[in-house]
C-alpha positions in Angstrom: -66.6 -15.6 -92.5 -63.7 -14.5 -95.8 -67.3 -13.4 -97.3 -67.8 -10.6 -94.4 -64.7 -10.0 -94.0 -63.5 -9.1 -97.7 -67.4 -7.3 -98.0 -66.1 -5.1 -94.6 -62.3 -4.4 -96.7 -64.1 -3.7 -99.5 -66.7 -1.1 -98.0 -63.2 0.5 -96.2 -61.5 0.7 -98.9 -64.2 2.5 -101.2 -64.5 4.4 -97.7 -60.8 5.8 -98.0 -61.1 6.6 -101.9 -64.0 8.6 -101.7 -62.5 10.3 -98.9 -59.0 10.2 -100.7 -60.7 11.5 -103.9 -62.6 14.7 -102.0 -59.3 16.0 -100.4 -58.1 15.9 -104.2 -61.1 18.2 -105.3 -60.7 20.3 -102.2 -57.3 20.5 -102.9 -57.7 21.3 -106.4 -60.7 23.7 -105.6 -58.7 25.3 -103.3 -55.6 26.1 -105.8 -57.7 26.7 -108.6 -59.3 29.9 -106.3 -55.5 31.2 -105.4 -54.4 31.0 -108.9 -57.2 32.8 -110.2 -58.1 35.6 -107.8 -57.8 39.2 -109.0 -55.1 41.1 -106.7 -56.5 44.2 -108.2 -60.2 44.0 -108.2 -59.3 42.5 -104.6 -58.0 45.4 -103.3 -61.3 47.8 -105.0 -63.3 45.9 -103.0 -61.4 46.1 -99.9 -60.6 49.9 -100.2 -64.5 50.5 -101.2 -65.3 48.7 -97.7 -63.2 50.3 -95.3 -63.8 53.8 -96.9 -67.4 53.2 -95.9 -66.6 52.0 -92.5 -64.0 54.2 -91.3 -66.2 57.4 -92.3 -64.1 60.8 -93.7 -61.5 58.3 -94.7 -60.3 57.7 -98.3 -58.7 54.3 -99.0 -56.5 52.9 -101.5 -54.6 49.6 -102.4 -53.0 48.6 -105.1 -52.6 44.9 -104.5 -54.5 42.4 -102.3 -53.2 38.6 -101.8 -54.9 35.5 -100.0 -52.6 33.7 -98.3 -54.4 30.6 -96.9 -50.8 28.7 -95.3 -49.1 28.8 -92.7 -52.3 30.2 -91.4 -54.6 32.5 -93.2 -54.2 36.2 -94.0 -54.4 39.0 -96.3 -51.4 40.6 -97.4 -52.4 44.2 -99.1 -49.8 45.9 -100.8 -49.5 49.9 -101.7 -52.0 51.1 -98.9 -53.2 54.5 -98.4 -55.3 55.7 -96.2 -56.4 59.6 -95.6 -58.3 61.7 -93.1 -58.9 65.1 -92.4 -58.8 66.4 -88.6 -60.4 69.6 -87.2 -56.6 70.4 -86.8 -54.9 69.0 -89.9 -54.8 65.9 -92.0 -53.2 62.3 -91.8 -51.7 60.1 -94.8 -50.9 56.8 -93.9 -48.6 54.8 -96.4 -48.2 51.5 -96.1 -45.8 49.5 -98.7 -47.1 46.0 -96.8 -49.4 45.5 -95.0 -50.3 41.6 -93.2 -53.5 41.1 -91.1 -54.1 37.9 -90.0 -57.9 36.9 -88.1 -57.6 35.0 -85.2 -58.5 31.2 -85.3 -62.1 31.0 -83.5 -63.4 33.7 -86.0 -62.7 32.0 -89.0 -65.1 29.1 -87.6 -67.4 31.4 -85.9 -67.6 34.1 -89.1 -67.3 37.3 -86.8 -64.3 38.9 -88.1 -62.0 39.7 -85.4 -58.2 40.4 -86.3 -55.2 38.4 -84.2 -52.7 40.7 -85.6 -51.6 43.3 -88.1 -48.0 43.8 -89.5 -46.6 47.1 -91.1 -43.7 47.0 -93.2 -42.6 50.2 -94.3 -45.2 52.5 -92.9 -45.3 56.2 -93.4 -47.7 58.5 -90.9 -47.8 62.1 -92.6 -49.3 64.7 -90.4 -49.9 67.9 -91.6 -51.2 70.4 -88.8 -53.6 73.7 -90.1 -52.2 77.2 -88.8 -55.3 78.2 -86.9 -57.3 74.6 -86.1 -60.7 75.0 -85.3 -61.9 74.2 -81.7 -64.6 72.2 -82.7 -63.7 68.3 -81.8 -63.9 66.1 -84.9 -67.0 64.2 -85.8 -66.3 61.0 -84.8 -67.1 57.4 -86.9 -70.2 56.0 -86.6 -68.1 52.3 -85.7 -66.6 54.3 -82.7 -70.6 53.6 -80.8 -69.9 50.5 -81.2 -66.6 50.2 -78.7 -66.5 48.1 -75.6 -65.2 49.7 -72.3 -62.3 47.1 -70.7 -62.0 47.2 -66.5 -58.9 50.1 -67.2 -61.2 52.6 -68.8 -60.0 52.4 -72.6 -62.3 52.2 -75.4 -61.5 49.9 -78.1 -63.6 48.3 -81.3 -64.4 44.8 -80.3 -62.5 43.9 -83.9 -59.0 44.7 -82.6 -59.3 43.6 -79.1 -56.2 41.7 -78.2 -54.9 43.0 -81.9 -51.0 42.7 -82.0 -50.0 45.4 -83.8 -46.4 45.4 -85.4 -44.6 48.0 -87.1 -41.0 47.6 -89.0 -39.2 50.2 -90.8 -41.6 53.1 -90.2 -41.6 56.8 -90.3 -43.6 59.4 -88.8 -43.5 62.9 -90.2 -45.2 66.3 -88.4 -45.1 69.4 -90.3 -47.0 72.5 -90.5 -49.2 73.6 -93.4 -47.0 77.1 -93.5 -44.0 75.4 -95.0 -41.6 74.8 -92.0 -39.1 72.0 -92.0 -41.1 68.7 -91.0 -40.1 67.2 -87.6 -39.3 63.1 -88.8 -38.4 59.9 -87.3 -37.4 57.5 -89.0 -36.2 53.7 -88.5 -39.5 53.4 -86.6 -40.2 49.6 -84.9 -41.9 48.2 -82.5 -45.4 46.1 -81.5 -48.5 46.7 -79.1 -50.4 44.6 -77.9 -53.9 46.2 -77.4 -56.8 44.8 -74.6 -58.6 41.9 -75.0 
């Protein structure tokens, strides 16, 4: 009977230091990648990507961060983004930038975001003098929107996407020179269809 029952301890205990000793290498594995990923060749990557989604738009980033607690997220720092329009062009400039996925797509591996948060965001839009009356050519992702019960389209990756801007400014200007129309101090959050 003391036989079994140290034999059952024993087993338990080499139960909860094998599974003691694999949090520890998780643990470890998991700082070890933080430490050691490349902010810069991060943010390549990611600027490479969305340039070849979002079609006509140029990306840039300078800076791209993991962050894997309190929940996980990238933060992408010094982002640009630029389009041209049949009646002008839009720069985006971002000084922060925080998207977060929601929790059922990091265990199901379809990418859908929870929420994205702007800090410092700049909109530029520059308007042509004589815009063309063609419509723009839209992205080949747009075919791929869902239609909700009110009638708006939206890309099934930022359905129920919280958008949230803080400190932002949005600048209209004509390409002939006038003074730009600006507002600044811009904040606010949406909350987009599910």
């Amino acid at each position: 009977m003391l036989r079994t029952t140290l034999l059952r301890c024993s087993r338990t205990l080499s139960a909860l230091v094998l599974l003691i000793l694999w949090g520890v290498v998780l643990v470890l594995g998991l700082a070890t990648f933080v430490v050691h990923q490349n902010p810069a060749g991060l943010a390549r990557n990611l600027a490479t990507y969305l340039s070849t989604q979002l079609d006509g738009t140029v990306v840039t980033a300078e800076k791209v961060d993991l962050r894997l607690f309190p929940l996980p997220a990238l933060q992408v720092k010094g982002l640009i983004l630029r389009t041209a329009l049949s009646s002008g062009q839009v720069a985006v400039f971002v000084d922060n930038c925080e998207v977060t996925p929601t929790l059922e797509s990091l265990t199901s591996g379809e990418l859908k975001l929870a929420s994205v948060r702007l800090i410092r965001p700049s909109v530029l839009v520059t308007l042509l003098p004589n815009p063309s009356k063609k419509p723009p050519e839209q992205p080949d992702q747009l075919e791929q929107t869902e239609q909700t019960e009110h009638g708006v389209t939206i890309l099934p990756l930022l359905a129920g996407l919280k958008l949230t801007v803080e400190d932002g400014t949005v600048s209209l200007r004509h390409q002939r020179g006038e003074q730009p129309l600006t507002l600044t101090g811009v904040n606010g959050s949406l909350q987009l269809l599910e």
